[in-house]
N, C-alpha and C positions, 0 to 999 in steps of 0.2 A: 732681915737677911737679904741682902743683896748679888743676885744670882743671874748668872750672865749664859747663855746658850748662842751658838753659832750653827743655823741653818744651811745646810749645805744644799746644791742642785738635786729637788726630786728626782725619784728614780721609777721608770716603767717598768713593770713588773714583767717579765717575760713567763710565756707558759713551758712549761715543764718540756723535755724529749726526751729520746730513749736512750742518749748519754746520760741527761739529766730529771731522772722520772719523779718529778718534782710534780704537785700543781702547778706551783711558780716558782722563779727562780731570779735571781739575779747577778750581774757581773760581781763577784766578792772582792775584786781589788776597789769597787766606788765605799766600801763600808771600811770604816776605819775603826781601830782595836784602840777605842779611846773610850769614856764615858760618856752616857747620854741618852737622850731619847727618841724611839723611833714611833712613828705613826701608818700604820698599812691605812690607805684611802682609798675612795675611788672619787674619779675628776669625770663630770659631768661640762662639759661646756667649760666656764670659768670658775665653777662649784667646786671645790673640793670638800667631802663628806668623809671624818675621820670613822675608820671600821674599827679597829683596837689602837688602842695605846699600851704603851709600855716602857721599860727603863733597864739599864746593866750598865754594870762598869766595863764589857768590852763588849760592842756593839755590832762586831761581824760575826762573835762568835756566837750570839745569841741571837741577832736574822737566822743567820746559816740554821741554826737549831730551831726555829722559827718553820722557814722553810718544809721541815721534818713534820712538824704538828699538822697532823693530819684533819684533825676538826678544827683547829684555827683553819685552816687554806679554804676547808668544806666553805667553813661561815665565810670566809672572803670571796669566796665563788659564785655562793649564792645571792650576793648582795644586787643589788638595783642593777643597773646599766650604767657602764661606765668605765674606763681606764682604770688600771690599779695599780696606788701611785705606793714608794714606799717614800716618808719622809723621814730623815732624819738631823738632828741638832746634836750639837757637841758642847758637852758643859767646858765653860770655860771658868777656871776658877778665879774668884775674886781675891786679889792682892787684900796680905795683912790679914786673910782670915786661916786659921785652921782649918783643915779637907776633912769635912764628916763627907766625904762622895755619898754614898750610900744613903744617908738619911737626905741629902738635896735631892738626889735624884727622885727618890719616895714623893718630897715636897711637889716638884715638877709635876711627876705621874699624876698623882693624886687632882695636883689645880686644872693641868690640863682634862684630866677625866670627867673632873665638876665641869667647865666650861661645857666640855662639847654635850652633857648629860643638860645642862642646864638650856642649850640650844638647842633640842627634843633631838638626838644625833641615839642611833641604836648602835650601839658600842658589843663588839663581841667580848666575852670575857674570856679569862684563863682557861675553861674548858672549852672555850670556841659556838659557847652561847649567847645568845642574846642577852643583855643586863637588864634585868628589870626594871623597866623605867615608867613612872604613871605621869600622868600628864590629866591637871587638877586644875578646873575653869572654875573662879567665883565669883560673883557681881554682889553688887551692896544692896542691902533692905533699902525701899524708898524711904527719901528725909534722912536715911543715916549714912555718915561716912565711915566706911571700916578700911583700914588702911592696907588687909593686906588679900586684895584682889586684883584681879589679872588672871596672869597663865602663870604655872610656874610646873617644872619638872622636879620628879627627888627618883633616886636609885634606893631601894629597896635590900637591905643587906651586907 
């Protein structure tokens, strides 16, 4: 399947005021009512470090309700030091194919979740917890090759 996403300008997340008694907040005209994927990070220097991922077919209305989750914001508050970026991509549908949206976007969520899970990245989940992630060091018996050591991370669940 051939799947096209369009990155638009990060966005800095602003904190919360007493118009907007938010944690964080953002301008809602930069989020567009399209499908796609959004990333809350935090930008370290030139680092950026994904904090959740996730996916909808309209993407300002699911920040905005975003925004509202109280233990998501917790978990993004308490993260490392750093900027808190929001990312987001726009699927762009590929010509000649039928629009399952819904099941790409699953596709997207999921590969991106592996990656950053796979780069030892502590990913808040849907309740605005940490995903369990183990991080499993193996080296080879001497004289024997076994092929599958290194590092490797897995998500539990």
């Amino acid at each position: 399947m051939q799947i096209k996403l369009e990155w638009l300008k990060p966005i800095v997340l602003k904190e919360g005021t007493k118009e907007a008694p938010f944690i964080y907040t953002c301008d809602e005209r930069l989020l567009p009512e399209e499908p796609g994927i959004y990333v809350f990070t935090r930008q370290h220097g030139k680092t950026f470090t994904p904090l959740y991922i996730g996916q909808t077919v309209n993407l300002r209305r699911r920040i905005k309700g975003q925004f509202n989750n109280l233990l998501l914001m917790k978990g993004i508050k308490k993260a490392p030091a750093g900027t808190r970026i929001l990312m987001i991509a726009k699927l762009k549908p590929a010509k000649g194919r039928p629009k399952d949206t819904k099941k790409t976007l699953r596709i997207i969520e999921k590969a991106y979740i592996n990656n950053a899970l796979t780069q030892g990245c502590d990913l808040l989940n849907v309740k605005g917890t940490k995903t369990p992630v183990h991080n499993i060091e193996s080296t080879p018996a001497r004289k024997f090759h076994q092929p599958f050591t290194g590092k490797m991370y897995i998500q539990m669940g």
